[in-house]
C-alpha positions in Angstrom: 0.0 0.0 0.0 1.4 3.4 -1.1 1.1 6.3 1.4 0.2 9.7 0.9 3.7 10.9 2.3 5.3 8.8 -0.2 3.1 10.9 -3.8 4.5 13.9 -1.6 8.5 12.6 -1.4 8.0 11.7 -4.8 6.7 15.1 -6.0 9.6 16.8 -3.8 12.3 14.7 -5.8 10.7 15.3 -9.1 10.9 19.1 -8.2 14.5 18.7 -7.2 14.9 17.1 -9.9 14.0 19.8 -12.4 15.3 22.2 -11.0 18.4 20.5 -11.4 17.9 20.0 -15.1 17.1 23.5 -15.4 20.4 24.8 -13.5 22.4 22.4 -15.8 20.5 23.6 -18.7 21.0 27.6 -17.9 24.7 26.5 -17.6 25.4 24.9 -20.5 23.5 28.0 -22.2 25.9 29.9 -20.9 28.9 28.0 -21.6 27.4 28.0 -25.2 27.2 31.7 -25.8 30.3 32.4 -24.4 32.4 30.3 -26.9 30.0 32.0 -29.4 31.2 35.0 -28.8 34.7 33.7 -28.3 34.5 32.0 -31.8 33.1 35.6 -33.3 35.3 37.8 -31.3 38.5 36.2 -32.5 37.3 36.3 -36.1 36.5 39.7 -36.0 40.3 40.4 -34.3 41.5 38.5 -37.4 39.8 40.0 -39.7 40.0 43.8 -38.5 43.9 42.9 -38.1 43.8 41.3 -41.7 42.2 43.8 -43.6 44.7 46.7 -43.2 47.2 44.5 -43.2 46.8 43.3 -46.7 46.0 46.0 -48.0 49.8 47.5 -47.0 51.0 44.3 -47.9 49.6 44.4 -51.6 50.8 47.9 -51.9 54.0 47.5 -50.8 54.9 44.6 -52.9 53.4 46.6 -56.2 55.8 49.3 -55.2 58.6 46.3 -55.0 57.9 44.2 -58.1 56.9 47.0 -60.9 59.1 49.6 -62.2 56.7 52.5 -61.3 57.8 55.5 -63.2 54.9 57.7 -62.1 56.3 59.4 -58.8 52.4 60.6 -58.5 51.6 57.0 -58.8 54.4 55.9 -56.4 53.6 58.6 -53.8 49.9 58.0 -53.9 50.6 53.7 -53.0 52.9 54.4 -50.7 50.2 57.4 -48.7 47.7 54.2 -49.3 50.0 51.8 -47.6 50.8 54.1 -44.8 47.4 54.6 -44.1 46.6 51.0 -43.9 49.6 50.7 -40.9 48.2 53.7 -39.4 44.8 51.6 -38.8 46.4 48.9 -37.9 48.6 50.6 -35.3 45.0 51.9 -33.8 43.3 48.6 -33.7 46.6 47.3 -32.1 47.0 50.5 -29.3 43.5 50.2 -28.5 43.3 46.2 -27.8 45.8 46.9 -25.6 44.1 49.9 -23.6 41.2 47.2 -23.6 43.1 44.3 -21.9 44.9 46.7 -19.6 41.7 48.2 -18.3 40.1 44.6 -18.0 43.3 43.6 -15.9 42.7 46.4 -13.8 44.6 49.4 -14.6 45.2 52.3 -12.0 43.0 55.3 -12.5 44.7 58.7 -11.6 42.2 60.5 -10.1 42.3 64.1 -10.2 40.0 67.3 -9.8 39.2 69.3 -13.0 36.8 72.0 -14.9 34.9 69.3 -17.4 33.9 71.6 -19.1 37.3 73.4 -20.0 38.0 69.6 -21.1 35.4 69.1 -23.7 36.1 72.7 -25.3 39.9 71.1 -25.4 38.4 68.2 -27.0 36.1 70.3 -29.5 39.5 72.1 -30.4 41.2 68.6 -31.1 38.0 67.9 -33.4 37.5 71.0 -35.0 38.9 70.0 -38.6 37.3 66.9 -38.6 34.2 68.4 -37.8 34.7 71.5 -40.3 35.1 68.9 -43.2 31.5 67.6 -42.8 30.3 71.1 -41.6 29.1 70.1 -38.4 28.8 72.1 -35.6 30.2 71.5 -32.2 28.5 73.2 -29.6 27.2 73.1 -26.0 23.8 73.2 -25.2 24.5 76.3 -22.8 26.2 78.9 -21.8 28.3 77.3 -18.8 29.9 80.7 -17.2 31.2 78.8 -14.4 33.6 76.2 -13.7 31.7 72.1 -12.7 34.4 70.0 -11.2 34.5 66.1 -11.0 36.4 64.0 -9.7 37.9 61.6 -12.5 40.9 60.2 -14.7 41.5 63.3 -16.7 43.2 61.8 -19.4 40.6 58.6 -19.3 37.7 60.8 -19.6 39.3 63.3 -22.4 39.8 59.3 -24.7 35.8 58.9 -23.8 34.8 62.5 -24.9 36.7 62.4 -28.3 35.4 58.5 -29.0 31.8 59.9 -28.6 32.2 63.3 -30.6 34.0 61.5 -33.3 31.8 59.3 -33.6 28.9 61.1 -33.8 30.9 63.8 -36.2 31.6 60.0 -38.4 27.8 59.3 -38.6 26.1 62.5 -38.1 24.8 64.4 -41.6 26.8 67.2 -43.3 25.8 70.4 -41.9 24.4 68.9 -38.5 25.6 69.4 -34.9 26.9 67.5 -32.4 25.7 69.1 -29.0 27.1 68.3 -25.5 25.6 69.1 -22.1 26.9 68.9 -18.5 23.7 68.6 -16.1 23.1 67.5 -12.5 22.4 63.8 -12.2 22.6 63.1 -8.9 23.4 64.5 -5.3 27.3 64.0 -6.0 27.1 63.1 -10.1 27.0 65.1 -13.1 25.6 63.1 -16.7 27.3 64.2 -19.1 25.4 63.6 -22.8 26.7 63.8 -26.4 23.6 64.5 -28.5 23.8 64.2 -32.9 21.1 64.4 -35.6 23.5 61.7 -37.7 22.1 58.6 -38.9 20.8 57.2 -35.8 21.0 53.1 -34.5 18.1 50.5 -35.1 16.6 48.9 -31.6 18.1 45.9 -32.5 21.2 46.6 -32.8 21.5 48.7 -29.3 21.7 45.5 -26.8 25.4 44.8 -28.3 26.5 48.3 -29.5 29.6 48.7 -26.7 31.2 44.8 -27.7 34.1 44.9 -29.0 34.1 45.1 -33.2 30.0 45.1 -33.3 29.6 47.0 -36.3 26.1 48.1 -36.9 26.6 48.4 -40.8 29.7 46.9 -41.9 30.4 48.8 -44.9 30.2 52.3 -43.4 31.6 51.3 -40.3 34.7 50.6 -42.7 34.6 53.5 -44.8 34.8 55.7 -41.8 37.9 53.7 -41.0 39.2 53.3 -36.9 39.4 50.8 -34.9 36.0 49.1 -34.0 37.1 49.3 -30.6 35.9 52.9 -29.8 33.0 52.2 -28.2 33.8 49.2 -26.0 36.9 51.6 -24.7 34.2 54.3 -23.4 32.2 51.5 -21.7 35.6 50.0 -20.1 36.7 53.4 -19.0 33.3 54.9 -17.9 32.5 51.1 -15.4 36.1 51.5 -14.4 35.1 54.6 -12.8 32.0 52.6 -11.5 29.8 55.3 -13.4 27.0 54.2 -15.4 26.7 54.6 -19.5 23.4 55.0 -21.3 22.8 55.4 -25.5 19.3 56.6 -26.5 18.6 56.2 -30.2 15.8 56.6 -32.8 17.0 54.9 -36.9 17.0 58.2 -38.7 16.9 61.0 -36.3 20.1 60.6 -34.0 21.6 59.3 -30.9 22.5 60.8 -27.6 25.3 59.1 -25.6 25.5 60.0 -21.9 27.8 58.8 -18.5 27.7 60.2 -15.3 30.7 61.3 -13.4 31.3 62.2 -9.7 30.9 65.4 -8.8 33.3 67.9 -6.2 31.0 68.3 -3.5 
């Protein structure tokens, strides 16, 4: 004879049981998607590192193996190859500003007028900007000084990956528009604002990995390092401030992070 204390043992194992399953099931999930990405990550490395460098390469032996006579022809290869080394240099430098802030790298934390920074940074940007005529501009007249509290140098490599990239994907004659506002009691959010091109829903979940390119073919003709993004997001968490994008296909995007305040 079977006891009622013996359906509810059973039911507990059964329960135990799937839960179990379910665990092992999440897990190996997991485990899955992470060699996904591995197995596209590495691809991607190769082929970003590929690309520029066979392009030099092809140059370079052109230059070697014909008798170029044309010093306009010669010059141009050679400003062709140099170019591809140049991107390959940047892919390089910034994997390895990516694995050292993974590892842990110091922050030197210093006090400093944020907004004297991004006017340096619109100054660095200026040509750039002037060859698509887009305007760089704050959203305000800041007549005051608003200090934080941050790796000056860190934060200057997050405000010229934003504005350059939304001077590479905004439209000719647009602006790219910065503001500095209170976020918090001790945080200010500072936001990068375009009327470019804009990102599709989709794509936002994986804009900040590493080489995500949200159309490949532009993302190439603009040329860098497909690390840009993924480099803000490092720099910004290793500051343990938050990140946020806002985008609508077609009418823009706003980047923002928050940075701590002198209070």
């Amino acid at each position: 004879m079977v006891h009622q204390e013996d359906y509810t043992d059973l039911d507990a194992l059964f329960l135990e049981i799937e839960k179990v399953i379910e665990k092992k099931h999440k897990e190996i999930t997991k485990l899955h998607n992470r060699e996904d990405f591995r197995k596209e990550f590495i691809g991607n490395v190769s082929h970003e590192l590929k690309t520029p460098l066979f392009t030099a390469q092809g140059y370079i032996l052109t230059l070697l193996d014909d008798d170029i006579s044309d010093k306009k022809l010669h010059k141009q290869y050679l400003n062709k190859a140099a170019q591809s080394i140049e991107r390959l240099d940047f892919i390089i430098k910034d994997l390895d500003m990516i694995s050292k802030l993974e590892s842990g790298m110091d922050l030197n934390y210093e006090v400093f007028n944020i907004i004297k920074l991004i006017n340096d940074v619109f100054d660095m940007l200026e040509i750039k900007a002037r060859k698509k005529n887009i305007q760089l501009t704050f959203d305000r007249i800041y007549d005051f000084p608003l200090f934080v509290r941050a790796d000056m140098k860190r934060i200057e490599q997050v405000l010229i990956n934003l504005i350059s990239n939304s001077i590479n994907y905004g439209k000719t004659d647009g602006t790219t528009t910065v503001s500095v506002r209170n976020y918090l009691k001790d945080q200010f959010i500072i936001k990068v604002k375009d009327n470019g091109i804009g990102i599709d829903k989709k794509d936002l979940p994986r804009l900040f990995e590493r080489f995500y390119r949200v159309d490949k073919s532009r993302s190439r003709k603009h040329g860098g390092s497909g690390l840009g993004l993924s480099i803000v997001k490092h720099i910004v968490e290793a500051h343990k401030q938050q990140i946020f994008v806002d985008s609508v296909k077609g009418s823009g995007s706003t980047f923002s992070f928050t940075l701590r305040k002198l209070v």
